[in-house]
C-alpha positions in Angstrom: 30.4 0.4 32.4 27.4 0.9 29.8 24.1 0.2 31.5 21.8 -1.6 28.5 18.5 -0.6 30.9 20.1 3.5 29.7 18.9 3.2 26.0 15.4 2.3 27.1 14.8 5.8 29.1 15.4 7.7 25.6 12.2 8.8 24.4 11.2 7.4 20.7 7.9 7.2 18.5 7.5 3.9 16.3 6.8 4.5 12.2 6.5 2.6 9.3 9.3 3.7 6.9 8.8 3.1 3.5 9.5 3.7 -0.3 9.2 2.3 -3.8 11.5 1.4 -6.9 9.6 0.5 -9.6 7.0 -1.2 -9.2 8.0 -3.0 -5.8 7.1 -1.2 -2.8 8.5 -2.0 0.6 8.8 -0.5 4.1 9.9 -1.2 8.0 9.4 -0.9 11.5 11.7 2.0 12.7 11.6 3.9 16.1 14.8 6.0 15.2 13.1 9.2 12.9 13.2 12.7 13.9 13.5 16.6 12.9 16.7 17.7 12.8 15.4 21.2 10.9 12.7 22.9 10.3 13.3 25.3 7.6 13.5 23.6 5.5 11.7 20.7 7.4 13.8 17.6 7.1 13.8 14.4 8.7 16.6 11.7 9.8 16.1 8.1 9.9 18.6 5.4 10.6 18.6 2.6 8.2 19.9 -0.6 8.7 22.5 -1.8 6.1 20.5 -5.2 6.4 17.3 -4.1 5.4 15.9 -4.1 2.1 13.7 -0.8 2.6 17.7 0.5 3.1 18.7 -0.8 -0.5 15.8 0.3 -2.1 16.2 4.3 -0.4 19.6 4.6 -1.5 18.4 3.7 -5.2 15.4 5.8 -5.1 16.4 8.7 -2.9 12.8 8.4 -1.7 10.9 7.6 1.8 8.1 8.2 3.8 7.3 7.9 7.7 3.6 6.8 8.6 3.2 8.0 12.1 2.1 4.6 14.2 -1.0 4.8 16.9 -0.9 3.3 19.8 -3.9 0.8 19.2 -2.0 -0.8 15.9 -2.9 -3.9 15.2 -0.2 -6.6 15.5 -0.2 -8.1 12.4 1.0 -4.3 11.3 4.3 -5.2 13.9 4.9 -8.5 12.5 4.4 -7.6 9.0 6.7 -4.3 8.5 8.9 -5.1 12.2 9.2 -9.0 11.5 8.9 -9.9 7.6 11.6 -9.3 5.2 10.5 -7.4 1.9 12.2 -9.7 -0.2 9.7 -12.7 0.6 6.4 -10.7 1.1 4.7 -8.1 -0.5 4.6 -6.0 3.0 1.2 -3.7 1.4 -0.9 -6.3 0.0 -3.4 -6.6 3.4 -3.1 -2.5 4.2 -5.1 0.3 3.2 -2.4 2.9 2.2 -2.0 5.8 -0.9 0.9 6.6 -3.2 2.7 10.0 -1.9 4.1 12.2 -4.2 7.5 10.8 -4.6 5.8 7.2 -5.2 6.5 6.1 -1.6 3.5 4.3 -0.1 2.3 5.7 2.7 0.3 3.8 5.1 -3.5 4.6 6.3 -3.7 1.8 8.8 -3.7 2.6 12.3 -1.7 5.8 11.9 -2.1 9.4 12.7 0.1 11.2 9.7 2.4 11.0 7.1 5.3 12.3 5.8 6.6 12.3 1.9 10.4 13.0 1.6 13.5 13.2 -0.8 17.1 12.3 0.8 19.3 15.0 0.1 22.4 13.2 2.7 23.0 10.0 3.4 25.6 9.3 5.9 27.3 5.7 6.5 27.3 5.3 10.5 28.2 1.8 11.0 25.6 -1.2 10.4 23.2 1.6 9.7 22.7 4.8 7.4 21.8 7.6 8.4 19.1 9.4 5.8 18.7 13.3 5.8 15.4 14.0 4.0 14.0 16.7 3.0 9.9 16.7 3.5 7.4 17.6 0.5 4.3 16.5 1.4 2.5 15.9 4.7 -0.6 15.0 5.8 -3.1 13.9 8.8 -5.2 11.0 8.6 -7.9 11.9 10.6 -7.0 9.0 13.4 -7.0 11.0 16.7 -5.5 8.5 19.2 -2.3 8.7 20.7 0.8 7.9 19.1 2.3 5.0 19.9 5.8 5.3 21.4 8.7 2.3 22.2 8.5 2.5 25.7 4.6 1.9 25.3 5.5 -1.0 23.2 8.1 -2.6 25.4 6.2 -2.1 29.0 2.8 -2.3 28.0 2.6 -4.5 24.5 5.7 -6.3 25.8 7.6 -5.9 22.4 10.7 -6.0 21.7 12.9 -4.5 19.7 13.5 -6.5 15.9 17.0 -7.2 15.4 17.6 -4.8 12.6 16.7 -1.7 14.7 19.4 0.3 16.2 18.1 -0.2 19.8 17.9 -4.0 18.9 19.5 -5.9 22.3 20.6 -9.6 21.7 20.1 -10.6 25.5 16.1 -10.1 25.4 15.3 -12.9 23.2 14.8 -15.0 25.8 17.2 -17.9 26.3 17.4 -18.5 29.7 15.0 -19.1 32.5 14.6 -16.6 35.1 12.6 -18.7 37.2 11.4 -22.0 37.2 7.2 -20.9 36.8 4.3 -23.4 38.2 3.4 -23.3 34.2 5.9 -23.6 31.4 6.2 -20.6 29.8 6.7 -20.3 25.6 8.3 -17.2 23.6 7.3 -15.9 19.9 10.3 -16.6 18.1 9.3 -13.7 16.1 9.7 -10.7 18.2 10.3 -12.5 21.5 7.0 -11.8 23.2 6.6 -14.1 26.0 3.2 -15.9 26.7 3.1 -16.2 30.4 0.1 -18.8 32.1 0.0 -16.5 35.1 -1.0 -13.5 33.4 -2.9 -15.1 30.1 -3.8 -12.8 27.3 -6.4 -10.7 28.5 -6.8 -8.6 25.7 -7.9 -11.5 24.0 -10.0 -13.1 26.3 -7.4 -15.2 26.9 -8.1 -15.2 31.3 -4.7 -15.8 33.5 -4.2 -19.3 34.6 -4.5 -20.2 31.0 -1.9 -22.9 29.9 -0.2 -22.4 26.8 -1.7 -25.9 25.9 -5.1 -24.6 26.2 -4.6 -21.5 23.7 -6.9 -21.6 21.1 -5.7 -23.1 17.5 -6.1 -19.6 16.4 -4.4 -17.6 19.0 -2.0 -15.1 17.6 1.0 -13.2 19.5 -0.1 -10.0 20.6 2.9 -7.9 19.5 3.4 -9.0 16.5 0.4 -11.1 14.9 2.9 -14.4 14.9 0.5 -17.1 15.0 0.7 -20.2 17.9 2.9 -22.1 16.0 5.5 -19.6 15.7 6.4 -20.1 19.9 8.8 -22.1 21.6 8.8 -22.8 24.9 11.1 -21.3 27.1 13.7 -23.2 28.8 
């Protein structure tokens, strides 16, 4: 029997994948890049079929990987992990530079970037599997930590968008696990679940906070969704 709680022990980074066809840029939220060579350096990411950032690859033959820190700010989840390309111009409210191929690169809470042509693409179910090969890197001068998916899941309690390949239907919540002394509500975003007992430290939110009581302006800490955007959690 496959054990779900297996995937989460593999180690992954999270990125911002992105590229350009004309004049439309777009880019996702990917935790599935890595080297598979290094002379020449190439890269593999894993695509899915759904995205638009997937559509606009195969047409370009283009894409770049902007290395995520672990401090990013939210509304850099909900935008690239959350948002479809298609209704939102996913650049507009980031700093970021046009890399040689005329993928976008973003500056914004990452560490480095790399510019890359596809030279194989390989069809490997609901995702494709682009082989690039890298012409341009670069460091951005940000020297804190990278951020990685298990930091995301245990400590930013994120979860996976349901495009990635790790992407788990069960965890958006849908059934209590316990009846709790407050009702707790869940970003129907990402599935981040506000919980009374532990409030939202971070920001200044202290526990014993009802959901009720959140500010007008409180936004989901994973993924920048804002109050409106949570149900509660039956």
């Amino acid at each position: 029997m496959i054990s779900i709680e297996t995937f989460f022990k593999i180690s992954y980074g999270l990125y911002v994948v992105s590229s350009k066809l004309g004049d439309k840029l777009n880019g996702y939220i990917s935790n599935t890049v890595f080297q598979v060579t290094s002379k020449p350096p190439q890269f593999a990411i894993a695509c899915s079929k759904d995205n638009y950032t997937s559509e606009i690859i195969k047409q370009s033959n283009v894409f770049a990987v902007s290395i995520l820190s672990r401090e990013a700010r939210p509304d850099i989840i909900g935008t690239f992990g959350y948002k479809s390309g298609k209704d939102v111009d996913k650049f507009d409210s980031f700093n970021y530079k046009t890399a040689q191929t005329g993928a976008p690169v973003l500056l914004d809470d990452t560490l480095a970037w790399f510019d890359c042509e596809v030279v194989e693409t390989y069809d490997v179910g609901t995702h494709l599997l682009f082989i690039g090969s890298v012409i341009d890197s670069e460091l951005t001068g940000n020297t804190d930590e990278p951020l990685t998916y298990a930091y995301y899941r245990d400590v930013k309690k994120g979860k996976a968008p349901k495009n990635a390949p790790t992407y788990v239907a069960s965890e958006m919540p849908d059934n209590p696990e316990e009846t709790p002394s407050l009702p707790q509500y869940y970003c129907t975003a990402c599935g981040h679940i506000y919980d009374p007992k532990e409030g939202d430290p971070d920001s200044g939110i202290p526990p014993g906070t009802p959901f009720e009581a959140l500010p007008d302006d409180w936004k989901c800490p994973v993924c920048g969704a804002d109050k409106s955007d949570f149900a509660l959690k039956e």
